[in-house]
MDTraj code that builds the backbone (N, CA, C; nanometers):
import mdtraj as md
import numpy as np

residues = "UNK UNK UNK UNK UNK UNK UNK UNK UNK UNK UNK UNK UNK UNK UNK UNK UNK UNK UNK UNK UNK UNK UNK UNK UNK UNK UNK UNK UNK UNK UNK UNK UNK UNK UNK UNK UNK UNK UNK UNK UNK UNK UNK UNK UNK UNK UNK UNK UNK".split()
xyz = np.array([
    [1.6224, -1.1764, 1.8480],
    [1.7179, -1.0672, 1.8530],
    [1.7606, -1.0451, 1.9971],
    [1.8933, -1.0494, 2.0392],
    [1.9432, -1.0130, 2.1472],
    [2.0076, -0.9077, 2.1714],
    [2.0344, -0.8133, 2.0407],
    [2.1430, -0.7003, 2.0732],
    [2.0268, -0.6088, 2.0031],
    [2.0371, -0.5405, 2.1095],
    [1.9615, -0.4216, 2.0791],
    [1.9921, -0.2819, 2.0216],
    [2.0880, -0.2805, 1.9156],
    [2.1300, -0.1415, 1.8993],
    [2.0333, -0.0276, 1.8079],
    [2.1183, 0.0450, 1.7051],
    [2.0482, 0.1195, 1.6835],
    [2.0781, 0.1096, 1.4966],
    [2.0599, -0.0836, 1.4735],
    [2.0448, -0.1379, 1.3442],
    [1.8691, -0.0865, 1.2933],
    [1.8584, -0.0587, 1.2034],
    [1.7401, -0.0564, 1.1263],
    [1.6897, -0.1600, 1.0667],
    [1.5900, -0.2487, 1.0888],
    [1.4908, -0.4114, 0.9956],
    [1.3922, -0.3510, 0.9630],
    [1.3605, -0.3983, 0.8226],
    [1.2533, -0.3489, 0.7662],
    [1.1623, -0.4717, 0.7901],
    [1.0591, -0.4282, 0.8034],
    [0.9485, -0.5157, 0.8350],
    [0.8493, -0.5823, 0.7147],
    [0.7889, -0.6291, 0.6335],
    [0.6838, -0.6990, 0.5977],
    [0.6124, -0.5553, 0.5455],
    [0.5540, -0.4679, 0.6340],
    [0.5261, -0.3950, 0.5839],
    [0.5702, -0.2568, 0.4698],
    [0.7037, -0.2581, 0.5078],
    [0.8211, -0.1678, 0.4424],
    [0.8606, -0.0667, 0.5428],
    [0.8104, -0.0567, 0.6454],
    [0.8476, 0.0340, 0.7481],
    [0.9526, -0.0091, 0.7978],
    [1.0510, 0.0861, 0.8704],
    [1.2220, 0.0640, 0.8965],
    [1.2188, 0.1076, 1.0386],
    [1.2765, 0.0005, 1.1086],
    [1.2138, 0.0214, 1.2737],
    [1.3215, -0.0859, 1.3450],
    [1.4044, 0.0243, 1.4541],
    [1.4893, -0.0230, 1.5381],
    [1.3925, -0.1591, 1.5987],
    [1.5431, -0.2279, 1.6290],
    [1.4619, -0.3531, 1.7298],
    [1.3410, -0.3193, 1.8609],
    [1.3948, -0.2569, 1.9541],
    [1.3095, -0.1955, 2.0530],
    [1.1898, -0.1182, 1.9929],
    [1.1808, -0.0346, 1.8748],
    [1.0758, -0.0125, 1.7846],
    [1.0001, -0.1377, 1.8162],
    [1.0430, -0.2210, 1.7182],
    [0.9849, -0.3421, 1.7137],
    [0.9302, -0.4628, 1.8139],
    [1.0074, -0.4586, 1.9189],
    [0.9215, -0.4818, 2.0466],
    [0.7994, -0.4302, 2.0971],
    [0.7913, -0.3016, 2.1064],
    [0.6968, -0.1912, 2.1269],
    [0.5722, -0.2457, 2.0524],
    [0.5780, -0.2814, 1.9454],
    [0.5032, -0.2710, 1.8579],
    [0.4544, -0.4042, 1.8678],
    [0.5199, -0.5048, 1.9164],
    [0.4868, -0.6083, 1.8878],
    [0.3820, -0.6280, 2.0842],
    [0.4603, -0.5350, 2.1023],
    [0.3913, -0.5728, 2.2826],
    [0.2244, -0.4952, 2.2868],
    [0.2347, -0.3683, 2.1592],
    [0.0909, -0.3344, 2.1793],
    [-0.0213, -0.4114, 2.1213],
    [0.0429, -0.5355, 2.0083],
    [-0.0439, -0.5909, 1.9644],
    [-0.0755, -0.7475, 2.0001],
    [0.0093, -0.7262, 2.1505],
    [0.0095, -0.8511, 2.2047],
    [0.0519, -0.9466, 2.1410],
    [0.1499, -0.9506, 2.0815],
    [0.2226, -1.0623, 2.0265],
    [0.2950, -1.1324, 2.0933],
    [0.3515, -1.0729, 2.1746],
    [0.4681, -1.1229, 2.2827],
    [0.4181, -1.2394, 2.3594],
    [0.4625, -1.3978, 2.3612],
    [0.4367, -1.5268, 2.4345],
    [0.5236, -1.4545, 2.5694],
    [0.4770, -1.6154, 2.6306],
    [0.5263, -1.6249, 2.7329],
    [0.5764, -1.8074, 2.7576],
    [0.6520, -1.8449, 2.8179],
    [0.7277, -2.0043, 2.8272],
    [0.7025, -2.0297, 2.9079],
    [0.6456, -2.1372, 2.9609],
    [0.6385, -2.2026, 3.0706],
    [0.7148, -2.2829, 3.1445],
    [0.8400, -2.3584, 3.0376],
    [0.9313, -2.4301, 3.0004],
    [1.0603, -2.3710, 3.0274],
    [1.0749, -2.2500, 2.9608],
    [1.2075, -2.1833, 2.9753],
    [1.1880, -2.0319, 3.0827],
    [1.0577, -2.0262, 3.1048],
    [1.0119, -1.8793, 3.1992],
    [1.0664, -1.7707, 3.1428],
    [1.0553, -1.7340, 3.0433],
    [1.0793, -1.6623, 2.9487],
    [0.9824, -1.5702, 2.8840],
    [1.0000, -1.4610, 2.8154],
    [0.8814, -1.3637, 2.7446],
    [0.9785, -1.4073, 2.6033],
    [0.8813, -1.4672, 2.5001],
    [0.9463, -1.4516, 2.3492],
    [0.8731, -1.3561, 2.2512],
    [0.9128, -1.3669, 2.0944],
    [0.8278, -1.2922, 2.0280],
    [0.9086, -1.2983, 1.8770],
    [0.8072, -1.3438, 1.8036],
    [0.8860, -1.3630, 1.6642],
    [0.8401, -1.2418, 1.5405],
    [0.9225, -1.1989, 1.4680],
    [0.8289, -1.0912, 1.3710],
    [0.9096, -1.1809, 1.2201],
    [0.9146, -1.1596, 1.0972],
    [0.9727, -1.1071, 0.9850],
    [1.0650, -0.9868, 0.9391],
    [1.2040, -1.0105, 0.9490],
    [1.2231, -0.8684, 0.9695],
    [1.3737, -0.9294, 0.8059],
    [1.4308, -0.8067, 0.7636],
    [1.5516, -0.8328, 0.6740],
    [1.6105, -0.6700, 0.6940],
    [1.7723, -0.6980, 0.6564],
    [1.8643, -0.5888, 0.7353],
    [1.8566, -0.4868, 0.6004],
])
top = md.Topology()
chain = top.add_chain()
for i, resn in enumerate(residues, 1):
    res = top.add_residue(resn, chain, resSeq=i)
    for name in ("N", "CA", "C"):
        top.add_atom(name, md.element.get_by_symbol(name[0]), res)
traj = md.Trajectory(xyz[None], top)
């Protein structure tokens, strides 16, 4: 995801959570890589609009 607005993805779990939500969430559970290749921070979830 590159545009960060203020779309709602429901998650896997059924919870409905802005993208930046979803960063947050993904950064407290340490999900978030890192590239060595592209020097980059990535991070993949399951999400549908």
């Amino acid at each position: 995801m590159a545009k960060m607005s203020n779309t709602k993805y429901k998650l896997k779990d059924g919870d409905e959570r802005t993208a930046k939500a979803i960063l947050n969430s993904l950064r407290i559970s340490k999900s978030i890589n890192y590239s060595r290749r592209y020097r980059c921070h990535y991070a993949t979830a399951d999400v549908t609009l």
